[in-house]
N, C-alpha and C positions, 0 to 999 in steps of 0.2 A: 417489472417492479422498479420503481425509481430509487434513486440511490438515497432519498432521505426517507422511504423507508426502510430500507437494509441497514443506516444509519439506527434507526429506532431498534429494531430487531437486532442489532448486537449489543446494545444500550441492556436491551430487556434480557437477554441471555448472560451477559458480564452479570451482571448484578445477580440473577436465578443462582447461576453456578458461585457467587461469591470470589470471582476472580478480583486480581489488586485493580483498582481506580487508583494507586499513587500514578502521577504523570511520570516522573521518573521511569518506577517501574517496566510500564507501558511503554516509555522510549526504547530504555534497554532490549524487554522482547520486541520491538518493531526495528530494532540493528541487527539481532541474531539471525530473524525471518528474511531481511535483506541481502545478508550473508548465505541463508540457505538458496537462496535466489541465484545468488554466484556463482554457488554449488554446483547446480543443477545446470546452470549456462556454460558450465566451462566443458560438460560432458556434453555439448558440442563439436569442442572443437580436440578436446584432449584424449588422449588413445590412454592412458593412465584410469582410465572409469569406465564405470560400467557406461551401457549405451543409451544418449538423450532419447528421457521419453517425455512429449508436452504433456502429459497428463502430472508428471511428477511438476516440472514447472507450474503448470495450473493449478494445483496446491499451494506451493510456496507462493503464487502471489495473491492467492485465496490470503493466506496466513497474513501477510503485508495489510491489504486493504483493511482485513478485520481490526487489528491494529491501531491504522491510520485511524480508521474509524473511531474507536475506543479513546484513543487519546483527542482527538478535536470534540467526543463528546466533553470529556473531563473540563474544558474550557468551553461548552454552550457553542459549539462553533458548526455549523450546518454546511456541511462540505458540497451538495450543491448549490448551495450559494456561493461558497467563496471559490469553487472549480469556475464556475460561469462567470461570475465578476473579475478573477483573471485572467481567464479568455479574454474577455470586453478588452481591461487594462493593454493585455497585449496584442492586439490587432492592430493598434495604433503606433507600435512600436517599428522600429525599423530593424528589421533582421540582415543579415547578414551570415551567408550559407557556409556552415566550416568546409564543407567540397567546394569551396567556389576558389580560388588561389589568387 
């Protein structure tokens, strides 16, 4: 499935379910889901938590994209377009490797 229409398909289920379309709102829970992201990444490395399992992260960045998604709907914004167009933008760019010293 391509990502504009998973894009559509969150569109059509916010609305079903009557969840907020404020952008605000939508920012707010797309910080909280990032945060649960960090959660689940730190029980990696940290002995304080239970033990990293990716299926718990592959949720939490489920939670993220749906999100992302929802709020670039709210502005008309078709995020394989603008994934791909800042691709393009940046290939031309000159990188510079933060492991490089």
């Amino acid at each position: 499935m391509e990502l504009k229409e998973i894009q559509r398909q969150v569109k059509q289920m916010r609305e079903k379910r009557g969840f907020t379309m404020e952008p605000d709102h939508i920012f707010m829970m797309l910080a909280e889901e990032v945060g649960e992201v960090a959660g689940e990444l730190k029980r990696v490395w940290s002995k304080n938590y239970e033990k990293f399992a990716v299926e718990d992260l592959e949720d939490e960045l489920a939670d993220v994209m749906v999100l992302l998604l929802a709020l670039a709907n709210q502005f008309d914004i078709d995020m394989e377009t603008a994934v791909r167009s800042k691709i393009g933008k940046d290939e031309g760019r000159n990188w510079v490797s933060a492991q490089e010293d």
